[in-house]
Short mmCIF file of the C-alpha atoms (twelve columns), coordinates in Angstrom:
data_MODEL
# 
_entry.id   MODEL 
# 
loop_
_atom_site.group_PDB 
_atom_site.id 
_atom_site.type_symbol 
_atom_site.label_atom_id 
_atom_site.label_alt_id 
_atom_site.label_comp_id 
_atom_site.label_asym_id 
_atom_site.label_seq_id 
_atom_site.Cartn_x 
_atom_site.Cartn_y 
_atom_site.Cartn_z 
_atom_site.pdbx_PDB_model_num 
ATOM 1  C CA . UNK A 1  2.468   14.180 -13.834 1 
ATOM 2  C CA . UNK A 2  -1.421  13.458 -13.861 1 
ATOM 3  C CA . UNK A 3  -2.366  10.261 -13.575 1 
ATOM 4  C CA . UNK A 4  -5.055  9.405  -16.146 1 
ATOM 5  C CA . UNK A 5  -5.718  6.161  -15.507 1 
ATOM 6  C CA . UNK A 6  -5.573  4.205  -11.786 1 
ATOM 7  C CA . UNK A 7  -2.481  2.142  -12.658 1 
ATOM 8  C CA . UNK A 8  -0.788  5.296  -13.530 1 
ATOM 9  C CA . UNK A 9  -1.430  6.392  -10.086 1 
ATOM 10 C CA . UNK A 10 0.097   3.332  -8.737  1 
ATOM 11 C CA . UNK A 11 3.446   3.530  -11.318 1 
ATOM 12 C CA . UNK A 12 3.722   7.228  -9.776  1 
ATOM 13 C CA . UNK A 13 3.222   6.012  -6.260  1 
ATOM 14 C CA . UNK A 14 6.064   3.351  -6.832  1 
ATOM 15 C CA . UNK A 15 8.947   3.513  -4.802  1 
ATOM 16 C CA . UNK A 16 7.470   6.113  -2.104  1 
ATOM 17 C CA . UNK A 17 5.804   5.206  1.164   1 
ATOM 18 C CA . UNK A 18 1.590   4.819  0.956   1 
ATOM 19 C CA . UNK A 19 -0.909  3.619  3.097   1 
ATOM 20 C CA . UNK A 20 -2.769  0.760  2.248   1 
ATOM 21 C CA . UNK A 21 -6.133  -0.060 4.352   1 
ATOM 22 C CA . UNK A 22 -7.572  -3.365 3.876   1 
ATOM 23 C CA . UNK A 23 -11.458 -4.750 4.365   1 
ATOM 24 C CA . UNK A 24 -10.352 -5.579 8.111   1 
ATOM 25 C CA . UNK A 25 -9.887  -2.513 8.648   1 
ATOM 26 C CA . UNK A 26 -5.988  -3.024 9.486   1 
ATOM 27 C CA . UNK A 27 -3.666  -0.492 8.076   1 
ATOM 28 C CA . UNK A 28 -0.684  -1.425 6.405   1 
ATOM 29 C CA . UNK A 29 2.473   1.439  5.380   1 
ATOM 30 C CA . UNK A 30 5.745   0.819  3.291   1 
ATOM 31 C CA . UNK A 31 7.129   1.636  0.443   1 
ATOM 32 C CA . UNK A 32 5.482   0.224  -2.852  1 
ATOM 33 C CA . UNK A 33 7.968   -2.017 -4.320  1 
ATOM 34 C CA . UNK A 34 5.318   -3.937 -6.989  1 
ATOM 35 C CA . UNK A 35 1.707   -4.287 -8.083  1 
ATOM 36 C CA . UNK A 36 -0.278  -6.402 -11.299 1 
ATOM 37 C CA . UNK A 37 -3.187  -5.222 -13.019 1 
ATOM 38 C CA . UNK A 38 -5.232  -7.540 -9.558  1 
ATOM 39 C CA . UNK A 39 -3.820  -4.331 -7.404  1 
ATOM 40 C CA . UNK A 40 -1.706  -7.649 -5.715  1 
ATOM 41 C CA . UNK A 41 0.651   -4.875 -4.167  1 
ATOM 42 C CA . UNK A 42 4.177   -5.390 -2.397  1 
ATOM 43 C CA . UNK A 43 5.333   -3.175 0.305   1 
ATOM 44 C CA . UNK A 44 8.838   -2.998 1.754   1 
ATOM 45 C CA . UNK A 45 9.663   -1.617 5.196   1 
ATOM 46 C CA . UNK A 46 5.872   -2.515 6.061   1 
ATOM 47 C CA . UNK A 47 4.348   -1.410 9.347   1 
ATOM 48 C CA . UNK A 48 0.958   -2.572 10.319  1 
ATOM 49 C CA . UNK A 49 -1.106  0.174  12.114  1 
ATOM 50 C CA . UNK A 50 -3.988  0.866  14.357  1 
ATOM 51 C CA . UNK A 51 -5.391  3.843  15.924  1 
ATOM 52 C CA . UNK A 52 -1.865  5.590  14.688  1 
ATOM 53 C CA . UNK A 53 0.123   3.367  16.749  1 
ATOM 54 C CA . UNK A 54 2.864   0.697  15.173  1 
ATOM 55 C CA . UNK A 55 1.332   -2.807 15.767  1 
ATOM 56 C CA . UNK A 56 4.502   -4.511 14.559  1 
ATOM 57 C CA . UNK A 57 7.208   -4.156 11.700  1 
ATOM 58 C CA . UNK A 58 6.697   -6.950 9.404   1 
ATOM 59 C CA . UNK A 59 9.416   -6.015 6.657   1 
ATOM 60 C CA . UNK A 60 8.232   -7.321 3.234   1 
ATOM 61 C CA . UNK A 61 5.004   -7.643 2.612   1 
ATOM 62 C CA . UNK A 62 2.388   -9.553 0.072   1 
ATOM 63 C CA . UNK A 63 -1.202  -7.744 0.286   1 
ATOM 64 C CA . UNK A 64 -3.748  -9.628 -1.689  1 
ATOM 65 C CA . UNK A 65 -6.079  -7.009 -4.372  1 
ATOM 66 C CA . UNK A 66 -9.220  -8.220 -3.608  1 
ATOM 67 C CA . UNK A 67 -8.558  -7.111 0.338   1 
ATOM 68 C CA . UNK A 68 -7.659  -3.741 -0.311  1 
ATOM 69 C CA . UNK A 69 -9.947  -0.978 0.136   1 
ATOM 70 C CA . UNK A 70 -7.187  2.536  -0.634  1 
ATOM 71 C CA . UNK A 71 -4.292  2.991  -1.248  1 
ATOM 72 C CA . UNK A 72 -2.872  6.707  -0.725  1 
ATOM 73 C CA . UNK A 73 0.313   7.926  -1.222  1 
ATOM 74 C CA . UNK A 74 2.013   9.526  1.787   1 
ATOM 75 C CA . UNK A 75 2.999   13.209 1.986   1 
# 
C-alpha cells in the first residue's frame, strides 16, 4: 500500500526493522514497536551503530522526535 501521508509510512513500517539516525549522528536499528503524532518512536531489539559496526545492544528503546533526522525501513 502507498503511503499518502508520513504517519502512514510509519503505521506500514510498524512491526519491521528500520533505521533511525538521529542529529548526533548515531544510528539506531530495531523493530518499530510505537510512535505519536511527535515521531516519539519505540524500537525493540535496538542496536546502536557506527560506521556499520554494532556499538552495543540496548534492547528497548525510547528515541525522542525532535532528535530524529530519518527513519527508513529496512529491506
Amino acid at each position: 500500500m502507498e503511503a499518502s501521508r508520513p504517519l502512514d509510512a510509519l503505521n506500514d513500517a510498524r512491526n519491521k526493522r528500520v533505521i533511525v539516525e538521529l542529529k548526533n549522528n548515531k544510528q539506531y536499528i530495531g523493530k518499530l514497536k510505537a510512535f505519536d503524532i511527535h515521531i516519539n518512536v519505540v524500537l525493540e531489539d535496538a542496536e546502536e551503530r557506527a560506521n556499520n559496526e554494532v556499538l552495543r545492544k540496548m534492547g528497548v528503546v525510547f528515541l525522542r522526535g525532535d532528535t530524529i533526522t530519518i527513519i527508513s525501513p529496512q529491506q
